[in-house]
VOFILUM-410496 format. One record per atom (N, C-alpha, C): atom name; x, y, z; residue in three letters. Coordinates in nm, 4 decimals. Atoms other than C-alpha are relative to their C-alpha. Layout:
R/CA/X/Y/Z/ALA $
...
! end
This chain:
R/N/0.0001/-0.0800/-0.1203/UNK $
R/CA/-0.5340/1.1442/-2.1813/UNK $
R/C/-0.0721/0.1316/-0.0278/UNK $
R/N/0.0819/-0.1769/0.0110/UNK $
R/CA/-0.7805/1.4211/-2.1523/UNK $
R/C/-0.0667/-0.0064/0.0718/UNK $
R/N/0.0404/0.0062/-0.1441/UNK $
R/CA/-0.9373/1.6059/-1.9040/UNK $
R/C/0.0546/0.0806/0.0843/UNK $
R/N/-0.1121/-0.0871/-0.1341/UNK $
R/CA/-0.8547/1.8217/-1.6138/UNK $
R/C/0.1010/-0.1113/0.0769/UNK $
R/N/-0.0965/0.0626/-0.0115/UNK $
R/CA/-0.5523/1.7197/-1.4793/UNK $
R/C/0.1113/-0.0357/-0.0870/UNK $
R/N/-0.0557/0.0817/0.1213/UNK $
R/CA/-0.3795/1.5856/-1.7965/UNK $
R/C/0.1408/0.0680/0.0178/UNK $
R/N/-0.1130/-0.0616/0.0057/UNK $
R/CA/-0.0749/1.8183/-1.7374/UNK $
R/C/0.0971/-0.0792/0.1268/UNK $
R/N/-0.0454/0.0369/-0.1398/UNK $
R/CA/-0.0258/1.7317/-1.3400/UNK $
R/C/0.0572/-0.1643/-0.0022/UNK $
R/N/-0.0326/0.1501/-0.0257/UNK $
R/CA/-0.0651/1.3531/-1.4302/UNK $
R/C/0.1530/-0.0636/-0.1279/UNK $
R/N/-0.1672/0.0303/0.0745/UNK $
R/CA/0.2709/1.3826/-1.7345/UNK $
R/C/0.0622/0.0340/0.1262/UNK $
R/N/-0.0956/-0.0212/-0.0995/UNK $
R/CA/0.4397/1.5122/-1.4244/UNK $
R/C/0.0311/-0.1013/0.1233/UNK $
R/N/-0.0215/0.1260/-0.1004/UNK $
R/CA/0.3919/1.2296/-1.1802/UNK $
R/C/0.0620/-0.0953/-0.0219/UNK $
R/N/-0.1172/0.1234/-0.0324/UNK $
R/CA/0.6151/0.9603/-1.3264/UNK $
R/C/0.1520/0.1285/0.0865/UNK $
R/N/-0.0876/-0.1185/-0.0349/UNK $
R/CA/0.8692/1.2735/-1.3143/UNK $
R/C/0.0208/-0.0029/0.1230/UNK $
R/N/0.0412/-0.0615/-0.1137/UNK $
R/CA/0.7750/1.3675/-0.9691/UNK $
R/C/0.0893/-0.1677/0.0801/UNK $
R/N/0.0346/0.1731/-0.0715/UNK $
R/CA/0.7340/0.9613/-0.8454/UNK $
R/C/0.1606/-0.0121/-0.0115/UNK $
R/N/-0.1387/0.0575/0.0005/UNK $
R/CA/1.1187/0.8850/-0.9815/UNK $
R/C/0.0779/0.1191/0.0612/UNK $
R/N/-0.0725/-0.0670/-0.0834/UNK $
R/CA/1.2600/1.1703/-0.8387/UNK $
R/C/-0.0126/0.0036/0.1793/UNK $
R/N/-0.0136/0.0446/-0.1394/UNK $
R/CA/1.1044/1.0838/-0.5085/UNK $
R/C/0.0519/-0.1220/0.0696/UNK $
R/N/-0.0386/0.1891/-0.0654/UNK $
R/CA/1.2132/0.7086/-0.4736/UNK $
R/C/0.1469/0.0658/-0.0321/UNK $
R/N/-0.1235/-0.0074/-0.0104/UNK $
R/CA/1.5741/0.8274/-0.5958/UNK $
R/C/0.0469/0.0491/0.1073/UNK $
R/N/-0.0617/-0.0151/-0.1256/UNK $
R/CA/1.5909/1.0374/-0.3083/UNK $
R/C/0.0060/-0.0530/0.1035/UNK $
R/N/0.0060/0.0831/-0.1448/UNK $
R/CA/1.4562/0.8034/-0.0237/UNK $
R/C/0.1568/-0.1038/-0.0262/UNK $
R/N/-0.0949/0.0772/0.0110/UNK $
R/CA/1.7186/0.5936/-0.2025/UNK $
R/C/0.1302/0.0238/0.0679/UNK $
R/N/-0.1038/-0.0651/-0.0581/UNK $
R/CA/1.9697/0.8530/-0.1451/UNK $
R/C/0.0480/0.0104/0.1646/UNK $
R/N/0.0379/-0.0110/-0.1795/UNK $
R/CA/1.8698/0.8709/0.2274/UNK $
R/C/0.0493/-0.0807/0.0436/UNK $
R/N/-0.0469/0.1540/-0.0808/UNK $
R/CA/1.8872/0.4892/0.3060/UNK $
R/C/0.1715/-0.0172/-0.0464/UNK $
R/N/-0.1592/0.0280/0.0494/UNK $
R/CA/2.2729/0.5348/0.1181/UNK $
R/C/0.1000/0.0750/0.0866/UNK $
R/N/-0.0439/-0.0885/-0.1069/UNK $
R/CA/2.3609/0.8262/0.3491/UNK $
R/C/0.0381/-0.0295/0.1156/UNK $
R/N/-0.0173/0.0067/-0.1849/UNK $
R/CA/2.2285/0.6970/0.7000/UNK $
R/C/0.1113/-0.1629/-0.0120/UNK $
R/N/-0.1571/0.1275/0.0235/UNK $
R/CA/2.4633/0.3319/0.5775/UNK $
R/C/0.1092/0.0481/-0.0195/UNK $
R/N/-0.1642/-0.0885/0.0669/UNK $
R/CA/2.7411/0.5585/0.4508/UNK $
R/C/0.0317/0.0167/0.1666/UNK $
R/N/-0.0223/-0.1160/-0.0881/UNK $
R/CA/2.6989/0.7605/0.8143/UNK $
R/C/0.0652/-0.1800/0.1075/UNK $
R/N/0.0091/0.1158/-0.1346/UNK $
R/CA/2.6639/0.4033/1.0347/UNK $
R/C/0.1032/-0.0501/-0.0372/UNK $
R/N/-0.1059/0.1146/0.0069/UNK $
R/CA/2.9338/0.2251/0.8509/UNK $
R/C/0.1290/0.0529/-0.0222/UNK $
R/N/-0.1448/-0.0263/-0.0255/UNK $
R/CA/3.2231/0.4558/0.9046/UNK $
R/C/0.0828/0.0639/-0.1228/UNK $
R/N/-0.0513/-0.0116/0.0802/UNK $
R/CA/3.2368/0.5653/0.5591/UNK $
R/C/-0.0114/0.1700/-0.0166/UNK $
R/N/0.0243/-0.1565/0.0146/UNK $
R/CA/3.2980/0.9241/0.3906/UNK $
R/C/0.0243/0.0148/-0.1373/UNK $
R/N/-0.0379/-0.0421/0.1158/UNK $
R/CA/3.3303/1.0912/0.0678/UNK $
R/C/0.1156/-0.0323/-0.0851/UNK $
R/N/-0.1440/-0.0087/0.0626/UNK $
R/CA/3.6675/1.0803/-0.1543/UNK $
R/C/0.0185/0.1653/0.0333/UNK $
R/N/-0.0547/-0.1631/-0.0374/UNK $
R/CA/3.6184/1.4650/-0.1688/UNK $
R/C/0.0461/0.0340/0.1615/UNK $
R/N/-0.0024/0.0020/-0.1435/UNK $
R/CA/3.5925/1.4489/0.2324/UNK $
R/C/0.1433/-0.0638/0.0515/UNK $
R/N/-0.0955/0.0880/-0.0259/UNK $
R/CA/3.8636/1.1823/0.2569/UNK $
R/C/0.1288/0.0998/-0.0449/UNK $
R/N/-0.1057/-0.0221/0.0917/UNK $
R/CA/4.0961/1.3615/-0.0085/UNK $
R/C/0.0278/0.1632/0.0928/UNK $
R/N/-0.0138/-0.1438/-0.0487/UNK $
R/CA/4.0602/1.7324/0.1235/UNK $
R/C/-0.0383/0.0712/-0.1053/UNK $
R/N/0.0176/-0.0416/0.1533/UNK $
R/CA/3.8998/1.9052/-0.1728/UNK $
R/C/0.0538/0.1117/-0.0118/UNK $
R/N/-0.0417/-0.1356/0.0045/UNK $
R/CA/4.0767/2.2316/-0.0923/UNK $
R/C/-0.0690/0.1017/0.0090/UNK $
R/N/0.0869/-0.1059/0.0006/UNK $
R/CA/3.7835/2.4340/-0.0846/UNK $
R/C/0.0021/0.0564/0.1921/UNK $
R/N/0.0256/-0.0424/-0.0811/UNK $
R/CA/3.8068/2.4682/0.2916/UNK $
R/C/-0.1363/-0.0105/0.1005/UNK $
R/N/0.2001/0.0302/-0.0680/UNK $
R/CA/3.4328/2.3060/0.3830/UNK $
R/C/0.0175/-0.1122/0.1368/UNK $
R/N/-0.0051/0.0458/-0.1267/UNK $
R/CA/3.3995/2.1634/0.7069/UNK $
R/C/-0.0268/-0.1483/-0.0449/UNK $
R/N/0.0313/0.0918/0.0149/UNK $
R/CA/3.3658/1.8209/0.7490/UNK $
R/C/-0.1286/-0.1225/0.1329/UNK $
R/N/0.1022/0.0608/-0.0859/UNK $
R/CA/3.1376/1.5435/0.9771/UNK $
R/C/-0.1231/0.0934/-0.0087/UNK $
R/N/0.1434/-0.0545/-0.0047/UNK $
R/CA/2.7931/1.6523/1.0860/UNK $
R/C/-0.0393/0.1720/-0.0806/UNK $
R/N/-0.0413/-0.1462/0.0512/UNK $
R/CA/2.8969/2.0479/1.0164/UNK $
R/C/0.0137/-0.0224/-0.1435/UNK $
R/N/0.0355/0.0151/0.1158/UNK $
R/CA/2.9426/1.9312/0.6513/UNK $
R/C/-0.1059/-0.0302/-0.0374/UNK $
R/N/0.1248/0.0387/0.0386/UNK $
R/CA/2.6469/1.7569/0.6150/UNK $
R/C/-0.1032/0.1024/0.0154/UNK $
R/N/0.0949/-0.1440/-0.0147/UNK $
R/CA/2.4494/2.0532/0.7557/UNK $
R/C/0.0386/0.1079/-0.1034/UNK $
R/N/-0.0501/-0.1187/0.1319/UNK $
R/CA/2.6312/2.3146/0.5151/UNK $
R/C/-0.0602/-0.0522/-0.1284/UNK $
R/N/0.0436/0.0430/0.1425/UNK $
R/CA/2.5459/2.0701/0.2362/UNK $
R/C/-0.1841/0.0003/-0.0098/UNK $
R/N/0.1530/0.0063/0.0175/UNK $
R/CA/2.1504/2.0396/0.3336/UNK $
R/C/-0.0138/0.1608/0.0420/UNK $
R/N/-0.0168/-0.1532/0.0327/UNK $
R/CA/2.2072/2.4140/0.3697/UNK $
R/C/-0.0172/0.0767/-0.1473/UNK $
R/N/-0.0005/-0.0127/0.1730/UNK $
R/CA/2.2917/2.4667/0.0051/UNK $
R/C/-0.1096/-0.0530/-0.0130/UNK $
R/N/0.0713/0.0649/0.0407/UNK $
R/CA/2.0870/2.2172/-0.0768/UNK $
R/C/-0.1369/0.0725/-0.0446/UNK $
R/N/0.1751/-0.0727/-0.0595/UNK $
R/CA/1.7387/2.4049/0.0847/UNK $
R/C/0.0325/0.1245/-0.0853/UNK $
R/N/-0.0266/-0.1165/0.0826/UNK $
R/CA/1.9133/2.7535/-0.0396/UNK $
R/C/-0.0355/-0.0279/-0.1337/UNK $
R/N/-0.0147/-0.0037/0.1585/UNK $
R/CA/1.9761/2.6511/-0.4125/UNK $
R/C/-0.1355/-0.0812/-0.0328/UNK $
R/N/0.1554/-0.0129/0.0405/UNK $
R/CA/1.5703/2.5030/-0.4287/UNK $
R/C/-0.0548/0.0642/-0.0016/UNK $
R/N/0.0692/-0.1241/-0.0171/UNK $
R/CA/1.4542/2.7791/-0.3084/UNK $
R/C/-0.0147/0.0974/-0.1072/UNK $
R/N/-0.0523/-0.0572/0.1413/UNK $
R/CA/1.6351/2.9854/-0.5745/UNK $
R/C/-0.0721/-0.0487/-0.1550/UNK $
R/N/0.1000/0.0649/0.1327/UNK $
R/CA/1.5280/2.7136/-0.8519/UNK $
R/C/-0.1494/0.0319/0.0083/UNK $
R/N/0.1562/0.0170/0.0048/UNK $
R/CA/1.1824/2.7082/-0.7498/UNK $
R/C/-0.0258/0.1508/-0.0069/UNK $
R/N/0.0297/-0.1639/0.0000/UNK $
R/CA/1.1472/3.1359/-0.7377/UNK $
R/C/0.0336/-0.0032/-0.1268/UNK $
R/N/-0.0358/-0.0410/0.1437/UNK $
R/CA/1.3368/3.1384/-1.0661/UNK $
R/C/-0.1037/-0.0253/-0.1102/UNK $
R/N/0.0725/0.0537/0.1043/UNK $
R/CA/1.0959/2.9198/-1.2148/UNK $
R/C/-0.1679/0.0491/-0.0012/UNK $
R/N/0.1090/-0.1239/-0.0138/UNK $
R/CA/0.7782/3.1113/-1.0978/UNK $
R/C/0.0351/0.1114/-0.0522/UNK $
R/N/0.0245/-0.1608/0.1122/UNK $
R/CA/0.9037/3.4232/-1.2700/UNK $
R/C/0.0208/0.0014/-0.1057/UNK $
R/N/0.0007/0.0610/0.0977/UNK $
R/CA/0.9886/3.2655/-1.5352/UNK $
R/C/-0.0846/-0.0493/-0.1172/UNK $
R/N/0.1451/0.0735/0.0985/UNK $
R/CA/0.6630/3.0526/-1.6425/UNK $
R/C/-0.0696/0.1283/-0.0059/UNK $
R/N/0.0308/-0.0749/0.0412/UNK $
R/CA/0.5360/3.3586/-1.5625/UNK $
R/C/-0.0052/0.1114/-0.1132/UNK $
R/N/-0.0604/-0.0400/0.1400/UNK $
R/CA/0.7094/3.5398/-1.8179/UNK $
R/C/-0.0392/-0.0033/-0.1022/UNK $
R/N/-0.0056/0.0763/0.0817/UNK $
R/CA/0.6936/3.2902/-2.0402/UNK $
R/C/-0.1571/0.0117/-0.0694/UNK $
R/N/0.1177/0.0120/0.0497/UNK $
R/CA/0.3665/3.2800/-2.0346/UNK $
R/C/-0.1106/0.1271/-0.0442/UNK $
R/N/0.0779/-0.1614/0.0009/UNK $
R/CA/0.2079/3.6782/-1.9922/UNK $
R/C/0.0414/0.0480/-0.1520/UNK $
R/N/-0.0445/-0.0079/0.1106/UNK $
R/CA/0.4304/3.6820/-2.3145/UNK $
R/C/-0.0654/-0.0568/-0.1109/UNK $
R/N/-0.0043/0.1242/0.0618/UNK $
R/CA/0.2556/3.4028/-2.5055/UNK $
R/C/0.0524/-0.0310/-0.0622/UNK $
R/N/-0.0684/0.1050/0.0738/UNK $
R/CA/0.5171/3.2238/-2.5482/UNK $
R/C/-0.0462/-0.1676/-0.0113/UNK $
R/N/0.0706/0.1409/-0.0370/UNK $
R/CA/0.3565/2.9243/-2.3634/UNK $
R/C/-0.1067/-0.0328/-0.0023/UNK $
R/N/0.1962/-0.0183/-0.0458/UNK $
R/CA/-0.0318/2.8738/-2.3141/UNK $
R/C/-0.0392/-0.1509/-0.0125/UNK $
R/N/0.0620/0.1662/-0.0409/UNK $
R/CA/-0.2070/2.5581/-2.1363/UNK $
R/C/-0.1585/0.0344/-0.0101/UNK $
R/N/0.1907/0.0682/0.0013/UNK $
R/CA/-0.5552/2.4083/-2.2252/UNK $
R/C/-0.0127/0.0465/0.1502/UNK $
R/N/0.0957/0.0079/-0.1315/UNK $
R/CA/-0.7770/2.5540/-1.9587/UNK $
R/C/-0.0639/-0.1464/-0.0298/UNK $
R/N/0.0590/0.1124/-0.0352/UNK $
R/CA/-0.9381/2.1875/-1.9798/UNK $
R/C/0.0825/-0.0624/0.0434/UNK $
R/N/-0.1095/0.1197/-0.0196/UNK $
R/CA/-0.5931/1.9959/-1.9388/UNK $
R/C/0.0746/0.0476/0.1074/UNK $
R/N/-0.0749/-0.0503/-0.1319/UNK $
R/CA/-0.5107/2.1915/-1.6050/UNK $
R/C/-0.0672/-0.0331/0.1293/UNK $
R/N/0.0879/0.0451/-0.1655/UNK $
R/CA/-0.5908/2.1017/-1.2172/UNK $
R/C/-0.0480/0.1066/0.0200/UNK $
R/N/0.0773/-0.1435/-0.0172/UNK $
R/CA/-0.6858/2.5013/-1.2239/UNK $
R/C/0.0375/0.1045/0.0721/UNK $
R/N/-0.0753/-0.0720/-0.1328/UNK $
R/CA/-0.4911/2.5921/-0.9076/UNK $
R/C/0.1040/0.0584/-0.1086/UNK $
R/N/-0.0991/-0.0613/0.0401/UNK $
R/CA/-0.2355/2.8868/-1.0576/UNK $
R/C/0.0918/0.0651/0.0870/UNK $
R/N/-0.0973/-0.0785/-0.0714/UNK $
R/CA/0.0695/3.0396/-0.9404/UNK $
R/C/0.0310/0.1497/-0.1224/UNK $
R/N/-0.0304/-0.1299/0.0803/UNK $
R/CA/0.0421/3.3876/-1.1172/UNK $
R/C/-0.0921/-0.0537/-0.0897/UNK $
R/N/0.0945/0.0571/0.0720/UNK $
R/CA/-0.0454/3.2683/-1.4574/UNK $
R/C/0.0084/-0.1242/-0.0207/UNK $
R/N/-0.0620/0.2052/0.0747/UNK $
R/CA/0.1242/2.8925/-1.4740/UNK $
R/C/-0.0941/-0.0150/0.1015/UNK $
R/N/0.0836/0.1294/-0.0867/UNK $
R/CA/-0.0718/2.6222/-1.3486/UNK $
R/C/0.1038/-0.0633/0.1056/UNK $
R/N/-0.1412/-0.0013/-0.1206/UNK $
R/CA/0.0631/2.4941/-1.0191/UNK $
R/C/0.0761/-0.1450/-0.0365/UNK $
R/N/-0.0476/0.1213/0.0543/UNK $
R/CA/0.1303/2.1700/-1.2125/UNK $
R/C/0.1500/0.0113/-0.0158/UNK $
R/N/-0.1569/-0.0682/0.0794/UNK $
R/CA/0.4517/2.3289/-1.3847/UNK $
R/C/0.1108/0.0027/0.1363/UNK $
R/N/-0.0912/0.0195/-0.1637/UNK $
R/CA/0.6192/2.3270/-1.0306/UNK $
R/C/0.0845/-0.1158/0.0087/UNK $
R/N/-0.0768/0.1230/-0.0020/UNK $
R/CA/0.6769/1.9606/-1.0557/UNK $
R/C/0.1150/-0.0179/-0.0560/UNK $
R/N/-0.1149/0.0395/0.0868/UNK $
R/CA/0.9555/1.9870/-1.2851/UNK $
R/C/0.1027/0.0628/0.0613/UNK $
R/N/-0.0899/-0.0842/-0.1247/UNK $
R/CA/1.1307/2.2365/-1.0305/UNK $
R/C/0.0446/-0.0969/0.1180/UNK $
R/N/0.0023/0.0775/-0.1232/UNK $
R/CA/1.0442/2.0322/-0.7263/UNK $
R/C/0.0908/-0.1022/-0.0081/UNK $
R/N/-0.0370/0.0631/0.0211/UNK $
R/CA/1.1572/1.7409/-0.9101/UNK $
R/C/0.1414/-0.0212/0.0403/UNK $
R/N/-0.1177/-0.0628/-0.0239/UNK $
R/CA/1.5095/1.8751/-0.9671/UNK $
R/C/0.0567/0.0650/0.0906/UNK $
R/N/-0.0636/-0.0203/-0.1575/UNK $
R/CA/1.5523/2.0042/-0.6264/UNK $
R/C/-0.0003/-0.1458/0.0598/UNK $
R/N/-0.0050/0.1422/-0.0027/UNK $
R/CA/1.5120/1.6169/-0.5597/UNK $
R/C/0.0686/-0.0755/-0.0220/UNK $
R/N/-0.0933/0.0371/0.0491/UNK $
R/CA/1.6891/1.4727/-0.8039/UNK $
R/C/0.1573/0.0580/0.0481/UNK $
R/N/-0.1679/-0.0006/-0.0153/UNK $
R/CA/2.0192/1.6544/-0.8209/UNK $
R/C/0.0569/0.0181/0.1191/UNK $
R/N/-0.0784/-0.0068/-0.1512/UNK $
R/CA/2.1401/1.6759/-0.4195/UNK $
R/C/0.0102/-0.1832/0.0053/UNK $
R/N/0.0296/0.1072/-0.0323/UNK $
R/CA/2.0098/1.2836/-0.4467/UNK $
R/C/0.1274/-0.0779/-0.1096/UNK $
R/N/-0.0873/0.0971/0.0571/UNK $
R/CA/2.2096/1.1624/-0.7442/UNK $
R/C/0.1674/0.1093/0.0772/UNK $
R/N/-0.1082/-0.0311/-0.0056/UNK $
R/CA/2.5052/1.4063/-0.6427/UNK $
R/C/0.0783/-0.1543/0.1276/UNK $
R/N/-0.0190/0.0620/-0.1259/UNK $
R/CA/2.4921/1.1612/-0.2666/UNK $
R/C/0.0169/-0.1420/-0.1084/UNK $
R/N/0.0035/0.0933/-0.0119/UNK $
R/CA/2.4415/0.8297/-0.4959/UNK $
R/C/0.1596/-0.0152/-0.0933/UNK $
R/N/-0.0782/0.0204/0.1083/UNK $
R/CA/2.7244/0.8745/-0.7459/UNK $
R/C/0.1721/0.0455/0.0946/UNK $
R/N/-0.1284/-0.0428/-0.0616/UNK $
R/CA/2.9989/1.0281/-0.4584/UNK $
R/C/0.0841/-0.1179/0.0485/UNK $
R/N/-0.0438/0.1928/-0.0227/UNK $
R/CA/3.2360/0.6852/-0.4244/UNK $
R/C/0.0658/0.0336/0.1968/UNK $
R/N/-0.0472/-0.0558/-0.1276/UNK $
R/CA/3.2655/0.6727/-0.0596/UNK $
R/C/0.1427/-0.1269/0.0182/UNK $
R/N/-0.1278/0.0667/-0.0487/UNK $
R/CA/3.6201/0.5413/0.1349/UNK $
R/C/-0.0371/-0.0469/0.1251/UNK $
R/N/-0.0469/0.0497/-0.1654/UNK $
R/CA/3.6938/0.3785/0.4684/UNK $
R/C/0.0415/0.1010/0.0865/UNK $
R/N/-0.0795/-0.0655/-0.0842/UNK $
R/CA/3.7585/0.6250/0.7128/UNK $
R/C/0.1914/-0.0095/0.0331/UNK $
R/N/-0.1117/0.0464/-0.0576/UNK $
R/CA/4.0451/0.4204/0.8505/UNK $
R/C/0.0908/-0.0434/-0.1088/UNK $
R/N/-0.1104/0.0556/0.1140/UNK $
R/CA/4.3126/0.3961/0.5933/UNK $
R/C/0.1307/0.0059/0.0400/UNK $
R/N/-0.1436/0.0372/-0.1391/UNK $
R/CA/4.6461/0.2790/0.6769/UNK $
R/C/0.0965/0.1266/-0.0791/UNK $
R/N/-0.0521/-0.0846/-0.0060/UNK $
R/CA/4.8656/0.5150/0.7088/UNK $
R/C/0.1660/-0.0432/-0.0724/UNK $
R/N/-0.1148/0.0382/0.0643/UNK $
R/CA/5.1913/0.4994/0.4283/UNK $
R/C/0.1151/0.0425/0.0660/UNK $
R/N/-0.0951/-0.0545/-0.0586/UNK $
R/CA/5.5044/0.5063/0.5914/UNK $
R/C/0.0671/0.1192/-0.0939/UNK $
R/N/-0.0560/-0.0855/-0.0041/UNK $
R/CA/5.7201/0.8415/0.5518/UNK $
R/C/0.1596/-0.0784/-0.0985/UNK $
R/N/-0.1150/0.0566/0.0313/UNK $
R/CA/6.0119/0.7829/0.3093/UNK $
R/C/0.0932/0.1125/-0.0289/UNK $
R/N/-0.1192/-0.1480/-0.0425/UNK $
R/CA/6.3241/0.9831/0.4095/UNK $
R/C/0.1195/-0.0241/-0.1453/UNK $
R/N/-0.0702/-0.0381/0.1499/UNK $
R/CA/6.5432/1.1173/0.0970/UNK $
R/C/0.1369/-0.1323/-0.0261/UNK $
R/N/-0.1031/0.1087/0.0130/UNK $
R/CA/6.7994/0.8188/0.2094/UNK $
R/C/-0.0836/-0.1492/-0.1145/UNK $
R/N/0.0444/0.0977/0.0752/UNK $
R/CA/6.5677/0.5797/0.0697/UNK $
R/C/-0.0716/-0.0105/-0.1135/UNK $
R/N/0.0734/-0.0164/0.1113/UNK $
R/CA/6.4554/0.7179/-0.2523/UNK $
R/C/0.1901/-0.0417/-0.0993/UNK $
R/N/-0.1276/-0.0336/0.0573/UNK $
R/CA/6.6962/0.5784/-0.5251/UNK $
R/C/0.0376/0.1101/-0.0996/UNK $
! end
């Protein structure tokens, strides 16, 4: 691998699996949403006080957008840093050329990525319940032995 580009194109499996995990996440969501199902945290009450139905889901793609935003700024002042320092330094030949400050805009992908990834696996790994769960009868102090 050599050549302009050579940086951008290590980042594309990166990039590529963090984008199919999330469509994944998506098609697990709108089935979760159609088939009546919900969280355990949702189901259970996690105590935190977070809304639930649509109003949750919006708070959570709330965060979500917030805390990329955050990652992705952090990581622009950062490479920057990193780099005005030389701590880091990229082949001018092995870059697409486009910079953000002094990083190449390549270096992004690994940000982007991770705003991708982790909202996507948090949705694939949450074990969802049945809404409708039967309800345990009430047992009054007569019938405990």
């Amino acid at each position: 691998m050599t050549g302009a580009g050579t940086y951008a194109l290590l980042a594309v499996p990166f990039l590529g699996t963090a984008v199919l995990v999330a469509v994944v996440a998506g098609v697990v969501t709108a089935r979760r949403t159609r088939g009546g199902t919900r969280s355990v945290r949702a189901a259970a009450g996690d105590g935190t006080g977070a809304p639930s139905g649509s109003r949750g889901r919006r708070a959570a793609v709330v965060s979500a957008v917030v805390a990329g935003v955050a990652l992705i700024v952090m990581t622009c002042v950062f490479n920057n840093v990193i780099v005005g320092l030389g701590i880091v330094a990229y082949d001018p030949a092995l870059v697409l050329g486009a910079r953000v400050g002094l990083f190449p805009v390549e270096d992004l992908a690994y940000a982007i990525g991770a705003v991708l990834l982790l909202p996507s696996c948090w949705v694939l790994l949450d074990r969802p319940v049945r809404s409708e769960r039967p309800s345990q009868p009430s047992r009054s102090p007569e019938d405990t032995p």
